[in-house]
C-alpha positions, 0 to 999 in steps of 0.5 A, spaced: 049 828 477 054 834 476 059 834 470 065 833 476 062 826 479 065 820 477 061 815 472 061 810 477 056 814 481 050 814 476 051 806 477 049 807 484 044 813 483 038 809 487 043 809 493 044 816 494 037 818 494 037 815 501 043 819 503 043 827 505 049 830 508 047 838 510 052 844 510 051 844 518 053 837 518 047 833 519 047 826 516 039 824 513 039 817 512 032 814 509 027 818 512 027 817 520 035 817 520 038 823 523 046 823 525 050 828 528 046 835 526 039 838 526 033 836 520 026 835 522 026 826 523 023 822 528 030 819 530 036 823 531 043 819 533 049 822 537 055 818 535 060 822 541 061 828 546 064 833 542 061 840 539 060 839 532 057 832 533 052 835 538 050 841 534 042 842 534 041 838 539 037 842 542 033 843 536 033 835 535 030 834 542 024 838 542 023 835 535 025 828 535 021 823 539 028 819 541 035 821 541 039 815 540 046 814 543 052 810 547 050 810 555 056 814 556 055 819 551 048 821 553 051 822 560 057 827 558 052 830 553 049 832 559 055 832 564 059 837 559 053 841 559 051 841 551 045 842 552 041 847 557 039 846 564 031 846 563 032 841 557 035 837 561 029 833 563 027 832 556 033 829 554 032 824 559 025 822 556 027 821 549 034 817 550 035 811 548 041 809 550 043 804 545 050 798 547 054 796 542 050 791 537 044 792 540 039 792 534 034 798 534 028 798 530 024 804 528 019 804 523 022 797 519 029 801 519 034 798 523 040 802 527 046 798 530 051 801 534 059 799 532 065 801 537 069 806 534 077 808 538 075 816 538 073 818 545 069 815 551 062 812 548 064 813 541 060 809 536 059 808 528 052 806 526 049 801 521 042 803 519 038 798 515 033 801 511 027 797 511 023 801 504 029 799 500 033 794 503 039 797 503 045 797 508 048 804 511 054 805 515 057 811 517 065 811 521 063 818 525 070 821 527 075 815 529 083 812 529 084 806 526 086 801 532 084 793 535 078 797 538 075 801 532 071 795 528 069 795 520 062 796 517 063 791 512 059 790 505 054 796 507 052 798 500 054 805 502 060 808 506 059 815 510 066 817 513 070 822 515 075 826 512 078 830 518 086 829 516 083 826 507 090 830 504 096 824 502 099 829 505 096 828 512 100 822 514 104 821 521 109 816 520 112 818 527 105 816 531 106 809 535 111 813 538 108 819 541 105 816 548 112 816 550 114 823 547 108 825 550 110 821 558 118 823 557 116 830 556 111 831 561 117 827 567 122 833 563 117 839 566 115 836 572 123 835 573 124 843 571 118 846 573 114 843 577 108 844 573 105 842 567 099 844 563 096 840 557 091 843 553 086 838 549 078 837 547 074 833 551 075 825 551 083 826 549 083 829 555 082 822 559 086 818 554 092 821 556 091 821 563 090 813 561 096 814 558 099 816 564 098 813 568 099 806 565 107 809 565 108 810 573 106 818 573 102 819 579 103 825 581 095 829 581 091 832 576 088 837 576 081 838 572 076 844 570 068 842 574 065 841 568 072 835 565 072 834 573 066 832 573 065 828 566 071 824 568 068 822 575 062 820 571 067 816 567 070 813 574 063 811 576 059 808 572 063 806 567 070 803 571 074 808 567 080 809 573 085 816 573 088 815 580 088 822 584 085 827 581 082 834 584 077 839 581 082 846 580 077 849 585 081 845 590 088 848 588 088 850 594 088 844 598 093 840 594 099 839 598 104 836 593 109 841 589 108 838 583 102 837 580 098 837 572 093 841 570 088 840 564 085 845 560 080 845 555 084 846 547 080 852 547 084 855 552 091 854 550 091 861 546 090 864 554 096 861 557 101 864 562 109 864 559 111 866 566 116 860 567 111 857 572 110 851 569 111 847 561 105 848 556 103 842 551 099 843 547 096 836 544 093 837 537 093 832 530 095 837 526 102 837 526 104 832 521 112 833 520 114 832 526 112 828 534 112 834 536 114 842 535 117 846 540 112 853 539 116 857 545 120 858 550 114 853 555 111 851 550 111 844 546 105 843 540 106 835 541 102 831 534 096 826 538 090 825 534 084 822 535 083 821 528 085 817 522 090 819 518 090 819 511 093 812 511 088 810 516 082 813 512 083 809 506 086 802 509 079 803 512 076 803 506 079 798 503 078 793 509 071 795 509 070 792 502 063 797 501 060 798 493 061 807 494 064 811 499 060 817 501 065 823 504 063 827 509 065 835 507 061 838 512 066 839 517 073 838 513 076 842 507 079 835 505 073 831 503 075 833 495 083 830 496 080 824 499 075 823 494 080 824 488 084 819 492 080 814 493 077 815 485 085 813 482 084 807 488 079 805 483 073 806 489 066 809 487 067 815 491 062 822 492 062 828 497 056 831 499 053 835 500 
């Protein structure tokens, strides 16, 4: 053990033996349990559709003998293009699409699948080790709502830690929905056209969001959020009203209208005055919402915890050590310091 780790770690030294967190963000539980990243083992999960938690998968599908995820998962996956077209039989072959609470046993070691309130067919995952007997339980990237359930009693704890600094807290969140519509009805009034820009699975929550608030003017979707969407329609009975794909811009004979666009593409936005740009990102923490230009809102929706969620979590969870997942944020450290002057056993890895 390192000087700079806690003495309650050396009291759960035989724990952290069955837990590997690389710098590319792949999670190794036991020897057959790979989660969200690349290493050479037999079973490789996917807990949700968005890039750095499929990183490697291709990698994963010529290696691993199955892919395990949500049935939702494992189409936008495919839909949203993560992997190569000539992969894409391959991928079909080895995937075990897995429901909530459906226990899968490989080699004695079991994994199940919790819900988690993150995007479309996120899930948390309980793996069982058979060798030692232990309990695992990893939150992948969540908020903390009625839909997110708790892995209680694990031995260990894996989380996230996307928004871990006390001070990302948003103490405005529950009214960000209406800010949201309000701002939307305001630049359909004035410009006809409003942009929104955010990741894949926010994208469809707010389409949700608005139209559960009478919106129905048509969206507008990029092919490849088009064409998740329609899957999400189809086979899962997800309902967005009228929505068109952008190649059919031309067709569309309302004179007002919302076009999304992926968060990426927001820094190439036009500034014409043809329409109102927001710009949905969890990294304001001040305010509801930030007014960037003279078109542009930046409006503070997250689908990810707080601060203040990560740690009620914790504390609901009632799990012996905590395992903070720093590959894929520069916060891990502030959320273990907290965590340790809570009283709780916690360690960063890798």
């Amino acid at each position: 053990m390192v000087e700079s780790e806690p003495l309650c770690i050396y009291k759960y030294e035989d724990y952290l033996k069955h837990v590997t967190i690389s710098s590319n963000g792949a999670i190794i539980v036991g020897k057959n349990i790979l989660i969200d990243g690349f290493s050479e083992k037999p079973i490789r999960i996917v807990t949700h559709a968005h890039a750095d938690h499929v990183r490697g998968l291709e990698d994963s599908l010529r290696y691993s003998k199955y892919i395990l995820a949500s049935p939702i998962t494992l189409d936008l996956v495919e839909a949203l293009g993560y992997v190569s077209r000539d992969l894409v039989p391959l991928l079909r072959r080895k995937s075990v699409p897995l429901d909530y609470h459906q226990v899968y046993t490989f080699n004695g070691d079991k994994v199940e699948f919790y819900k988690s309130d993150h995007v479309p067919g996120s899930v948390q995952v309980l793996v069982k080790l058979r060798d030692s007997g232990i309990t695992i339980g990893y939150t992948g990237d969540f908020k903390l709502t009625n839909k997110t359930e708790i892995l209680e009693n694990t031995n260990v704890l894996i989380t996230e830690a996307t928004y871990g600094n006390p001070m990302h807290i948003r103490r405005f969140k529950d009214s960000i929905p209406q800010i949201l519509v309000d701002l939307v009805l305001e630049g359909l009034s004035r410009y006809k056209r409003v942009y929104i820009y955010a990741y894949h699975g926010k994208i469809q929550e707010v389409m949700s969001i608005l139209r559960d608030n009478e919106i129905k003017h048509p969206f507008v979707l990029p092919r490849k959020i088009y064409r998740a969407t329609k899957i999400l329609e189809q086979r899962y009975g997800f309902n967005y009203g009228r929505y068109y794909c952008d190649d059919e811009l031309g067709n569309l004979r309302n004179d007002r209208f919302l076009v999304f666009k992926h968060f990426n593409s927001a820094k190439n936005r036009r500034l014409d005055g043809n329409g109102l740009h927001i710009v949905l990102t969890g990294r304001c923490m001040l305010e509801p919402l930030v007014k960037a230009d003279e078109y542009t809102y930046i409006v503070a929706f997250s689908d990810h915890a707080d601060f203040s969620e990560l740690v009620k979590y914790i504390e609901l969870s009632n799990s012996e050590l905590v395992v903070i997942d720093g590959s894929r944020s520069d916060n891990a450290e502030f959320l273990k310091k907290a965590l340790l002057e809570r009283g709780y056993c916690a360690v960063t890895l890798p």
